[in-house]
MARBA-3410 file (N, C-alpha, C, O; in Angstrom, 1 decimal):
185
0.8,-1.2,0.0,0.0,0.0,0.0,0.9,1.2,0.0,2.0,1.3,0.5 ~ 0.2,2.2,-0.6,1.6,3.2,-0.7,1.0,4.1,0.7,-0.1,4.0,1.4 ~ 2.2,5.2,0.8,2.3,6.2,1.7,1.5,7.4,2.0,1.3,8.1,3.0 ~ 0.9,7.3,0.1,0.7,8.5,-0.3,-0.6,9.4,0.8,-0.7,10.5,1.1 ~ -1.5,8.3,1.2,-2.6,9.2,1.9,-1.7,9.9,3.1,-1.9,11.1,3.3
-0.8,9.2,4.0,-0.6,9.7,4.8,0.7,10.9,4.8,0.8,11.9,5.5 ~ 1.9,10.2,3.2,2.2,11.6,3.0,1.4,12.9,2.9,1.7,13.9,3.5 ~ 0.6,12.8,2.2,-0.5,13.9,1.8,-1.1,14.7,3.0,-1.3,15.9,2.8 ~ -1.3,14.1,4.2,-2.4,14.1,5.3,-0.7,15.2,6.0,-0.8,16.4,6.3 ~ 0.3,14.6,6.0,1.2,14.8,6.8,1.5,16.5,6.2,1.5,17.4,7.0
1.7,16.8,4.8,1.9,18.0,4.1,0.5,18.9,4.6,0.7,20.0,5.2 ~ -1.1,18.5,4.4,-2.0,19.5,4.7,-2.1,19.6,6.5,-2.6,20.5,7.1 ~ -1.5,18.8,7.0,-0.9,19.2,8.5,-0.2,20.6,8.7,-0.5,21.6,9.2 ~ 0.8,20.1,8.1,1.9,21.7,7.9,1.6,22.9,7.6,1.8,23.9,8.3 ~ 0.8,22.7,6.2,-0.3,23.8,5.8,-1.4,24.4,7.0,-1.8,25.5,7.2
-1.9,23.2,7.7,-3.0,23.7,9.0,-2.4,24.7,9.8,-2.8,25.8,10.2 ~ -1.2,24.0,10.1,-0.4,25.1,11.2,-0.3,25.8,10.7,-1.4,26.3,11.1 ~ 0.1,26.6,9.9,0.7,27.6,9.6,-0.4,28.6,8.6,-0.1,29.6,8.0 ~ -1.7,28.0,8.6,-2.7,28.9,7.7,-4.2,28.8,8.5,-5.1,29.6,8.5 ~ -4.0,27.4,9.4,-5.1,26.6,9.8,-6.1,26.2,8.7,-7.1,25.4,8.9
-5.6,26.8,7.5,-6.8,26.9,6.4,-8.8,27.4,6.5,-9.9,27.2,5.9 ~ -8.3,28.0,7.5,-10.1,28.8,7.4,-10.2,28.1,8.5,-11.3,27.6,8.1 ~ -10.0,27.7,9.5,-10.7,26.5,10.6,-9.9,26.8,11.7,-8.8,27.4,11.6 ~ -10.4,26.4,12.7,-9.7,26.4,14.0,-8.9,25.8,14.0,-9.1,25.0,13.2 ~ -7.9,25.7,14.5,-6.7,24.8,14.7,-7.2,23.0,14.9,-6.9,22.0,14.2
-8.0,23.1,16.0,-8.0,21.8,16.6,-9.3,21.4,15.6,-9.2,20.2,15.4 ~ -10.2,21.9,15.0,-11.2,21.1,13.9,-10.0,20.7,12.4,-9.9,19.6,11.9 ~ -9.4,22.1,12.2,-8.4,21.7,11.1,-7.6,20.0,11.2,-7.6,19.2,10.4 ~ -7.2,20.0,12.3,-6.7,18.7,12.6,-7.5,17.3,12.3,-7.0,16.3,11.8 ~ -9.1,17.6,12.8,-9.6,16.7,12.8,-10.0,16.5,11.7,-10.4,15.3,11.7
-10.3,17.1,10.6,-10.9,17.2,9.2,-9.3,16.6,8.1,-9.5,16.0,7.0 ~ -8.2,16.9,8.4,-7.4,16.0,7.7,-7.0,15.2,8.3,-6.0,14.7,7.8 ~ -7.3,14.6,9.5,-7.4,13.2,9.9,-8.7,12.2,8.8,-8.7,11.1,8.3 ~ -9.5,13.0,8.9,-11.0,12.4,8.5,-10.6,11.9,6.7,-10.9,10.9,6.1 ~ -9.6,13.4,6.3,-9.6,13.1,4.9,-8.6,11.8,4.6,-8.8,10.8,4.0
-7.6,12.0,5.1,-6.4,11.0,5.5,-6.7,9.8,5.1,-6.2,9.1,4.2 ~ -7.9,9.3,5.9,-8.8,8.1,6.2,-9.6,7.3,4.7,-9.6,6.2,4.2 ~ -10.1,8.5,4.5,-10.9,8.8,3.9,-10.5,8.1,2.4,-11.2,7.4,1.7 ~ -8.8,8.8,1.9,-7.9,8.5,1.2,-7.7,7.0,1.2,-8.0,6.1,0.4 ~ -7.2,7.0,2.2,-6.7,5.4,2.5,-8.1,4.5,1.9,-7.8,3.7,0.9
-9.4,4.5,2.2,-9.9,3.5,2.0,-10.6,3.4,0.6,-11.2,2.5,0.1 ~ -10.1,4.7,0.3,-10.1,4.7,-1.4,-9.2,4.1,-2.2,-9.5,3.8,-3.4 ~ -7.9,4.0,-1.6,-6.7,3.6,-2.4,-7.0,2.2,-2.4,-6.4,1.5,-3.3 ~ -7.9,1.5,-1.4,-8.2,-0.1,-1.6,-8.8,-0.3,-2.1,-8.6,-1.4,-2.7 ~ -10.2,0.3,-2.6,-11.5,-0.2,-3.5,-11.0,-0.8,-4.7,-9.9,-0.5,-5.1
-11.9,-1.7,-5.4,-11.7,-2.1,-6.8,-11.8,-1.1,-7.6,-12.6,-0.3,-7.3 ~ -11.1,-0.8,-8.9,-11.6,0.1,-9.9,-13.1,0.3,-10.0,-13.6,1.4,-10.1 ~ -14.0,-1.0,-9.9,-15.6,-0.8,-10.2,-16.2,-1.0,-8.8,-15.6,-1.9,-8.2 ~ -17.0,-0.4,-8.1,-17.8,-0.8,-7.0,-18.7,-2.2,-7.5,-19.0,-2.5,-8.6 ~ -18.9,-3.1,-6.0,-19.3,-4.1,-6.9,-21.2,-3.6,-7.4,-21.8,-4.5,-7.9
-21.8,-2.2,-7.0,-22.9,-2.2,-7.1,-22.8,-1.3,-8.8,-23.7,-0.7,-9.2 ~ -22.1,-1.4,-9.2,-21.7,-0.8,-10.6,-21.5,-2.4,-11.8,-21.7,-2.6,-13.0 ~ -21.0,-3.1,-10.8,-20.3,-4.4,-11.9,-21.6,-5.1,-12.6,-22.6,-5.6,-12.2 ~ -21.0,-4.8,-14.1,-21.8,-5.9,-15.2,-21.3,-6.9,-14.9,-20.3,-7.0,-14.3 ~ -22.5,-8.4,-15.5,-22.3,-9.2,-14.9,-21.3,-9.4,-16.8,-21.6,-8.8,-17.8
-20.4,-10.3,-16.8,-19.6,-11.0,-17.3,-20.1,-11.5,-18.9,-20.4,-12.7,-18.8 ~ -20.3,-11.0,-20.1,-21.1,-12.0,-21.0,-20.5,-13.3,-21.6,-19.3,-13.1,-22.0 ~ -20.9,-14.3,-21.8,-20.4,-15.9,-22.2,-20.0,-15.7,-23.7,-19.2,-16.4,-24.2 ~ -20.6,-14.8,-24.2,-20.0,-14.6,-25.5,-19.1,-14.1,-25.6,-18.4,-14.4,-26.5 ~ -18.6,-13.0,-24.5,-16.9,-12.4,-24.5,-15.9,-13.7,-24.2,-14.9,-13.9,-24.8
-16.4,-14.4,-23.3,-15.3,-15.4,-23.2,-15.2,-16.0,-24.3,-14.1,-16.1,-24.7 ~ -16.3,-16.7,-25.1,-15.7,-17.6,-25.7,-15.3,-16.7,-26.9,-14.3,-17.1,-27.6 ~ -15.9,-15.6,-27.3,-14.8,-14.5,-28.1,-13.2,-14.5,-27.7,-12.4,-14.1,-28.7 ~ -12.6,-14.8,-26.1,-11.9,-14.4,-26.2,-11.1,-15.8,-25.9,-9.9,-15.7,-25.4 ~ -11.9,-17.3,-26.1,-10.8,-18.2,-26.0,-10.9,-18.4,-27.4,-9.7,-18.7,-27.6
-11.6,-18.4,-28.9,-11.5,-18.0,-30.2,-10.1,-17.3,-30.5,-9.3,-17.7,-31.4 ~ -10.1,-16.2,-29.7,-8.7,-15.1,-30.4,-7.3,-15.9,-30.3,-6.2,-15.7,-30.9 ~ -7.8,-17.1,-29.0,-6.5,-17.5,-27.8,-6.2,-18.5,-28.8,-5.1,-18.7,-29.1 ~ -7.4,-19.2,-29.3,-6.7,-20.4,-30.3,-6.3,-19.6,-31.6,-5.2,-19.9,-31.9 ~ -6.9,-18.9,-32.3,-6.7,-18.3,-33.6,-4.9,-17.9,-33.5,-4.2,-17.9,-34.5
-4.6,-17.6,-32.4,-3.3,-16.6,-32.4,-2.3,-18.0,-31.8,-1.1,-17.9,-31.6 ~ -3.2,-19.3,-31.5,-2.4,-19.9,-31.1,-1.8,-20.8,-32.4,-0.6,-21.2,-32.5 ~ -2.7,-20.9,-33.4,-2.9,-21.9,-34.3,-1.3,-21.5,-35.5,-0.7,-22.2,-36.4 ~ -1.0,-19.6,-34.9,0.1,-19.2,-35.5,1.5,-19.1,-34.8,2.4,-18.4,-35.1 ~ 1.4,-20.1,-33.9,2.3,-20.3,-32.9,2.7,-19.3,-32.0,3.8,-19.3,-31.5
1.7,-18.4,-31.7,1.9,-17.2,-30.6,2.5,-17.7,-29.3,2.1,-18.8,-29.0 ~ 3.7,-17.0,-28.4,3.7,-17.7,-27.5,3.3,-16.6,-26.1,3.3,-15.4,-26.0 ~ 3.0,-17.7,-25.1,2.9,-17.0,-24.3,1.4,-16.7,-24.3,1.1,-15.5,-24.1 ~ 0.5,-17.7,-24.4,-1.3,-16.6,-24.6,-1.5,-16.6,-23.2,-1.1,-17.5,-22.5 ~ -2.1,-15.5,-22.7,-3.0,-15.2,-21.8,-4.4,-14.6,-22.0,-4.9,-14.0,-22.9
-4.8,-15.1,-20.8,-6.4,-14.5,-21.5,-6.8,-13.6,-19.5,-6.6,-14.1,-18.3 ~ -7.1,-12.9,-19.7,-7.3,-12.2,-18.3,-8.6,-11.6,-18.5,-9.0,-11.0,-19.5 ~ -9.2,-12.1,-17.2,-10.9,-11.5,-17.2,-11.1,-10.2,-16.5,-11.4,-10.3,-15.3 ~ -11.0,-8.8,-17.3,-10.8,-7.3,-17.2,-12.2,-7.0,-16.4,-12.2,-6.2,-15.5 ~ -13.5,-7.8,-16.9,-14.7,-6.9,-16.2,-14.9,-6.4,-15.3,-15.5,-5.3,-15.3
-14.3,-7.0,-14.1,-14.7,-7.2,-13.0,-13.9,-6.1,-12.5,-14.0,-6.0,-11.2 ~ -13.2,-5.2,-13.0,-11.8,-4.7,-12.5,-12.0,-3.0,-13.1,-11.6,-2.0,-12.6 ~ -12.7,-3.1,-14.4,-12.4,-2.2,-15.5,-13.1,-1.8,-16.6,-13.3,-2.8,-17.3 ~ -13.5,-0.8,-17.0,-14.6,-0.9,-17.8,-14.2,-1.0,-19.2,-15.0,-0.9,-20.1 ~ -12.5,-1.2,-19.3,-12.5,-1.2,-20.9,-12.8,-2.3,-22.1,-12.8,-2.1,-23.3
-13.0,-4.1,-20.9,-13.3,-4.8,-22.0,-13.4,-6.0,-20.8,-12.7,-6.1,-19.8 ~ -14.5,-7.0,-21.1,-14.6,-7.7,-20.5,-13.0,-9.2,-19.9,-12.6,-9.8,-18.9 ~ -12.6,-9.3,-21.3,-11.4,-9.5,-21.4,-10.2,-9.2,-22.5,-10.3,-8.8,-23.6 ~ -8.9,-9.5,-21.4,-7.7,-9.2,-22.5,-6.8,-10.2,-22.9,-6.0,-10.8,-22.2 ~ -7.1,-10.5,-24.5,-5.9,-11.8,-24.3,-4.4,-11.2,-25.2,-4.3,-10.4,-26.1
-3.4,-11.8,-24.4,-2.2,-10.9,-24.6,-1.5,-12.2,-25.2,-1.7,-13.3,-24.6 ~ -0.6,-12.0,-26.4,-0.4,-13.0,-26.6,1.1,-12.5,-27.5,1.0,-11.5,-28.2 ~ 2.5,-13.3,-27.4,3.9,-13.0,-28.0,4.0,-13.4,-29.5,3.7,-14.6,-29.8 ~ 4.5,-12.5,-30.7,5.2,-12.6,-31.4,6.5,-12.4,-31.6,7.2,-11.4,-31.4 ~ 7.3,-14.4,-32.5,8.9,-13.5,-32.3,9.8,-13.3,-33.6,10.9,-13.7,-34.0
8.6,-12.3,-34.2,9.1,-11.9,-35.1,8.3,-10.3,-35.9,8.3,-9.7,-34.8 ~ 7.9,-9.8,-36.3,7.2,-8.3,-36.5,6.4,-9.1,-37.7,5.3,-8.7,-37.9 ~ 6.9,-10.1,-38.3,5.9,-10.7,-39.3,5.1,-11.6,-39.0,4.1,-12.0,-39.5 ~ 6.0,-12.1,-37.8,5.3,-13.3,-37.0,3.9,-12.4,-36.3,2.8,-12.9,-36.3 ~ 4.2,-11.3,-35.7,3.1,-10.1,-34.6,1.9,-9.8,-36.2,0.7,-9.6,-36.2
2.5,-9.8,-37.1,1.5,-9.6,-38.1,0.3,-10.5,-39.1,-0.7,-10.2,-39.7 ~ 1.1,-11.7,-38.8,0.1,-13.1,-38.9,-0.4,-14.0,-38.0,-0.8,-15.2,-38.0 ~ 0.0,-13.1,-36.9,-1.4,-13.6,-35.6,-2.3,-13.1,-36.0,-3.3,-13.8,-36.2 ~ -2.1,-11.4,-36.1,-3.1,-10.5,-36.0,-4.1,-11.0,-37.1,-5.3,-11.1,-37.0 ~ -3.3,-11.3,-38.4,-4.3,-11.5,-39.8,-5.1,-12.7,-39.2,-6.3,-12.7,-39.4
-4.6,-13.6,-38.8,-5.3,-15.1,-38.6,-6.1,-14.8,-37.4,-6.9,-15.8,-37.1 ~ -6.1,-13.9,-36.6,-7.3,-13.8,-35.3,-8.4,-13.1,-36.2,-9.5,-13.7,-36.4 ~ -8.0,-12.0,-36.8,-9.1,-11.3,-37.6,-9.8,-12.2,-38.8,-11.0,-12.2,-38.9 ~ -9.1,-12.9,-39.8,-9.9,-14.1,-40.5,-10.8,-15.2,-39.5,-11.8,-15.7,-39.9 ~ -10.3,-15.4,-38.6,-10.7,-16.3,-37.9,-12.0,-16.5,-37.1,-12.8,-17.4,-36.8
-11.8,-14.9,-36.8,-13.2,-14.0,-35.7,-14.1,-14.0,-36.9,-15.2,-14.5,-36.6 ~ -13.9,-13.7,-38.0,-14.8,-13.3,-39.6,-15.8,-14.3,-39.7,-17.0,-14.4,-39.5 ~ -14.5,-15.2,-40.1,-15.3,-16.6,-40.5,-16.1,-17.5,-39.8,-17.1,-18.1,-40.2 ~ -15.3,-17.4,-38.2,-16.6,-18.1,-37.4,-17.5,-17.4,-36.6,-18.5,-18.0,-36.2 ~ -17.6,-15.9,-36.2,-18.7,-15.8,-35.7,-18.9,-14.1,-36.4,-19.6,-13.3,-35.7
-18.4,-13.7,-37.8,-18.8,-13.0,-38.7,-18.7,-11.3,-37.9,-19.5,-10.3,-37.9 ~ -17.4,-11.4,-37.3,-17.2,-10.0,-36.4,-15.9,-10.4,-36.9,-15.2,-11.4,-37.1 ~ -15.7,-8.4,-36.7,-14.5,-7.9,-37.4,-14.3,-6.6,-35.9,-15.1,-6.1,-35.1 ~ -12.6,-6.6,-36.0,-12.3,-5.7,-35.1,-12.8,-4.0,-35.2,-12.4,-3.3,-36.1 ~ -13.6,-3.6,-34.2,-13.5,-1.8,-34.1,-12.5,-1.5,-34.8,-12.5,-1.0,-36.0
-11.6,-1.7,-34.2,-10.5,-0.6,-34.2,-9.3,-1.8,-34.4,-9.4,-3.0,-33.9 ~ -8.1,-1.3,-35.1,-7.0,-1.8,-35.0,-5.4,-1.0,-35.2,-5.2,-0.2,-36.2 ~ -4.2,-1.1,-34.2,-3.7,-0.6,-34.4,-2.4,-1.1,-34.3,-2.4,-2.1,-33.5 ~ -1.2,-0.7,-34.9,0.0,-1.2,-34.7,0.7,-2.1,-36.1,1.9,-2.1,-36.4 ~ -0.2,-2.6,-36.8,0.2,-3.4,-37.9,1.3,-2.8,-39.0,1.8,-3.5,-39.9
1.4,-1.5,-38.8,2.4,-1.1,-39.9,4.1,-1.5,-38.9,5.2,-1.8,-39.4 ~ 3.7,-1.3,-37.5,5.4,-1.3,-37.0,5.6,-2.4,-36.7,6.8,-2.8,-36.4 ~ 4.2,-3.6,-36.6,4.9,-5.0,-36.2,4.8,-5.3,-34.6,4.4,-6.4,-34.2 ~ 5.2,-4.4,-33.9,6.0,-4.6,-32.7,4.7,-5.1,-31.2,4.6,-5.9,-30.3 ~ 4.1,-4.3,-31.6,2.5,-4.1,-30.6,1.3,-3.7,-31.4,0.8,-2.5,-31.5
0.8,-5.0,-31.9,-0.6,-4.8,-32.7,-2.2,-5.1,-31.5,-2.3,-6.1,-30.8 ~ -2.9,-4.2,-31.6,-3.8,-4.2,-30.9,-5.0,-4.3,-31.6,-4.8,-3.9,-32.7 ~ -6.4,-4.8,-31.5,-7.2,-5.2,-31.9,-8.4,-5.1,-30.9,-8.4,-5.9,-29.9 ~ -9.2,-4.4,-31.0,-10.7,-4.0,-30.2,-11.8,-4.7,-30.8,-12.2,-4.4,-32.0 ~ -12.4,-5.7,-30.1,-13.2,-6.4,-30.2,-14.5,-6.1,-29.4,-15.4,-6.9,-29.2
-14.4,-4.8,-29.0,-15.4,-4.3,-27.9,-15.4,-4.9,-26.4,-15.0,-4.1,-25.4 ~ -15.8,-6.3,-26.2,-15.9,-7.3,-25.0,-14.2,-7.6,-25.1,-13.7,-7.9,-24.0 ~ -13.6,-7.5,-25.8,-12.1,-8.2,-25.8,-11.7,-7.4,-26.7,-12.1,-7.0,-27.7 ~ -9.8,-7.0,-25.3,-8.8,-6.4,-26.4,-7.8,-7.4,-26.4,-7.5,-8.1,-25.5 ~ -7.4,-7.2,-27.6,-6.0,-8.2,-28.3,-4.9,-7.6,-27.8,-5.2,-6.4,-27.7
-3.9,-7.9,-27.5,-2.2,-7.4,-27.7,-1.5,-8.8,-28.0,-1.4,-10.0,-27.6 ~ -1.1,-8.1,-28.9,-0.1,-9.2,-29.5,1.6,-8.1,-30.1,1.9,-7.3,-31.1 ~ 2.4,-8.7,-29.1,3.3,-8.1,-28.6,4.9,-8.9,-29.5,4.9,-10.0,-30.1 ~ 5.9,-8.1,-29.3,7.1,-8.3,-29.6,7.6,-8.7,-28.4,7.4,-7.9,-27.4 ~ 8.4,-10.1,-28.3,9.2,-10.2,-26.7,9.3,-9.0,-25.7,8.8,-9.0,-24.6
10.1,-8.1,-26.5,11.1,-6.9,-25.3,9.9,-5.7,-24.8,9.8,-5.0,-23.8 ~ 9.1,-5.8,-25.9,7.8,-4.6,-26.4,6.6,-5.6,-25.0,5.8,-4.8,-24.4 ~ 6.6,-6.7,-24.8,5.4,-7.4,-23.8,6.5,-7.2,-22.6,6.1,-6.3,-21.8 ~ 7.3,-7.6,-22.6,8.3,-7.3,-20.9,8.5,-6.0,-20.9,8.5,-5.5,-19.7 ~ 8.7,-5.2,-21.7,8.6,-3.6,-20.8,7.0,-3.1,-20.4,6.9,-2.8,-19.3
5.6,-3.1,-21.4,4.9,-2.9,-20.8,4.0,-3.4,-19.8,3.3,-2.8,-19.2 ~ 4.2,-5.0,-19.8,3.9,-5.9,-18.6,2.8,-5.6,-18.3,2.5,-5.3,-17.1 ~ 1.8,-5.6,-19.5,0.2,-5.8,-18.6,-0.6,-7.0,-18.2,-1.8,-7.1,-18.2 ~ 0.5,-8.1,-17.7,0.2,-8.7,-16.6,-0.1,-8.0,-15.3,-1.1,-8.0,-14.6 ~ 1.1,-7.5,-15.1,1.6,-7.1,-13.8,0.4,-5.8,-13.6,-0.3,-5.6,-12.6
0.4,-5.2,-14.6,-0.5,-3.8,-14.8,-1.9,-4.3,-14.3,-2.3,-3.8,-13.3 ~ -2.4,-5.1,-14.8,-3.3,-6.2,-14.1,-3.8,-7.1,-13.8,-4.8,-7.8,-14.2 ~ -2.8,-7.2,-12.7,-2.0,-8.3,-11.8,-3.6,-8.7,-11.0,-3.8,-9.8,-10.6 ~ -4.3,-7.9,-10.9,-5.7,-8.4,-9.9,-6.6,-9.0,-10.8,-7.6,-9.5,-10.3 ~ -6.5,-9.1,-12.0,-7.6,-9.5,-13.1,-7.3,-11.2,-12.8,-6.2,-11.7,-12.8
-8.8,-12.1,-12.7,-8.6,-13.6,-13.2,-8.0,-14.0,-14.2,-8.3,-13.4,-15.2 ~ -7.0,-14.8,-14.3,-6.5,-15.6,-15.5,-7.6,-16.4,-15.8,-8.1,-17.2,-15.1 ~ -7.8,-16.2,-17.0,-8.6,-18.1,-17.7,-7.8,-19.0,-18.5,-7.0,-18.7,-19.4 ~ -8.1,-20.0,-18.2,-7.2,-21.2,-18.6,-7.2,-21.6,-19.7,-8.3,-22.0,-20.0 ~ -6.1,-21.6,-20.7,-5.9,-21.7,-21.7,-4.7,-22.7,-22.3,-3.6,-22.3,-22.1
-4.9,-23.8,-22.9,-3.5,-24.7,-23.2,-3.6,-24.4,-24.4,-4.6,-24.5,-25.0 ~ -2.4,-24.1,-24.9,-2.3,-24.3,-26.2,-1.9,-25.7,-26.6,-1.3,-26.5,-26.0 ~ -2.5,-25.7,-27.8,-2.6,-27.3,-28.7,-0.4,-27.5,-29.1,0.5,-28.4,-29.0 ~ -0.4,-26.6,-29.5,1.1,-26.5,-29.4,1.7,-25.7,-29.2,1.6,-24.6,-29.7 ~ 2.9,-26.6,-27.9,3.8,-25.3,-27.1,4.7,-25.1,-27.6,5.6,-25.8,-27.2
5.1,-24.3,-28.4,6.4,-23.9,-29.3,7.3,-24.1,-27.9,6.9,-23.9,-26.8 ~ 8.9,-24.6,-28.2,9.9,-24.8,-27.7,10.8,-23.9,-28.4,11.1,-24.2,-29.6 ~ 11.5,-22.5,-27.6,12.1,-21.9,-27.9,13.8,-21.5,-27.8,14.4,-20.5,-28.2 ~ 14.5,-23.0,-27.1,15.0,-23.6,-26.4,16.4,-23.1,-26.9,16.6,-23.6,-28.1 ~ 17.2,-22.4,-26.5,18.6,-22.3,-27.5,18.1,-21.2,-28.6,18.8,-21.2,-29.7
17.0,-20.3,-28.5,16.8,-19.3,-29.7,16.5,-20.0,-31.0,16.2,-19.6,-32.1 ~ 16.5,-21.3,-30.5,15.7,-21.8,-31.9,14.6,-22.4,-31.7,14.2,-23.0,-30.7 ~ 13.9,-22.4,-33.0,12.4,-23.2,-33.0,12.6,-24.4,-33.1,13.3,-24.8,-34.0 ~ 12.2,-25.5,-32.1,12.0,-27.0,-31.9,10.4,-27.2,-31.9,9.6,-26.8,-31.1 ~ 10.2,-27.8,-33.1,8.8,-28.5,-33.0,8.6,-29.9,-32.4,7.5,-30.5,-32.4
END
């Protein structure tokens, strides 16, 4: 948990003394204790209250174990599939998934998008990244794609980014062996 409410509380302390800020000394005190608090039990909440949370649609998942095999079927490595709803309002889920190559990141993307077409006759919003290769993104409304270059998925680490989101379980049919920098089938 970070510091910050109580750094914060500790700085409008300083300020009380020395301005009181419109208040008596001794209410000033007690109103950035109150805020202090107040801070803190904010910094724990979920992004969504749970009286806000949509419930989950079965069509995003299986939208988004669809993308996990489509991108798997091109030897993506690394799929994840993370269930965002509950956390965030930007998509029900995110599947993140490695390319190791800028051509390889570019025929995931083509084969998730033929693949979405063909079987359930949806095409991405929005898509971005395909000219540099490196981090191609794909909006599916209920599901966002990343499909990432090695160094380009380890520096922005949206695992870790959200690290509180469910994993859903996903095997791929084949585990590329990348063993010595070479491909072993």
């Amino acid at each position: 948990m970070s510091d910050y409410p109580k750094a914060m509380a500790d700085v409008m302390a300083d300020e009380a003394t020395d301005k009181t800020m419109g208040l008596a000394p001794d209410r000033a005190d007690s109103d950035i204790d109150s805020m202090s608090e107040q801070m803190s039990e904010q910094s724990l909440r979920p992004v969504i209250d749970d009286e806000a949370r949509r419930p989950i649609d079965e069509k995003a998942k299986a939208l988004a174990l669809a993308i996990a095999e489509a991108a798997d079927d091109r030897k993506a490595g690394n799929i994840t599939i993370l269930q965002t709803g509950d956390i965030s309002y930007l998509a029900d889920y995110f599947v993140i998934a490695t390319g190791f190559s800028k051509v390889q990141v570019r025929a995931i993307a083509n084969s998730i998008e033929g693949t979405i077409q063909d079987q359930l006759g949806q095409l991405p919003i929005r898509v971005e990244g395909m000219s540099e290769g490196r981090w191609v993104l794909q909006d599916y409304g209920d599901v966002i794609v990343h499909i990432f270059m090695p160094d380009d998925r380890e520096f922005y680490d949206l695992e870790a980014f959200w690290g509180h989101a469910e994993r859903i379980a996903f095997t791929p049919s084949v585990a590329p062996d990348f063993s010595g920098g070479r491909f072993v089938s």
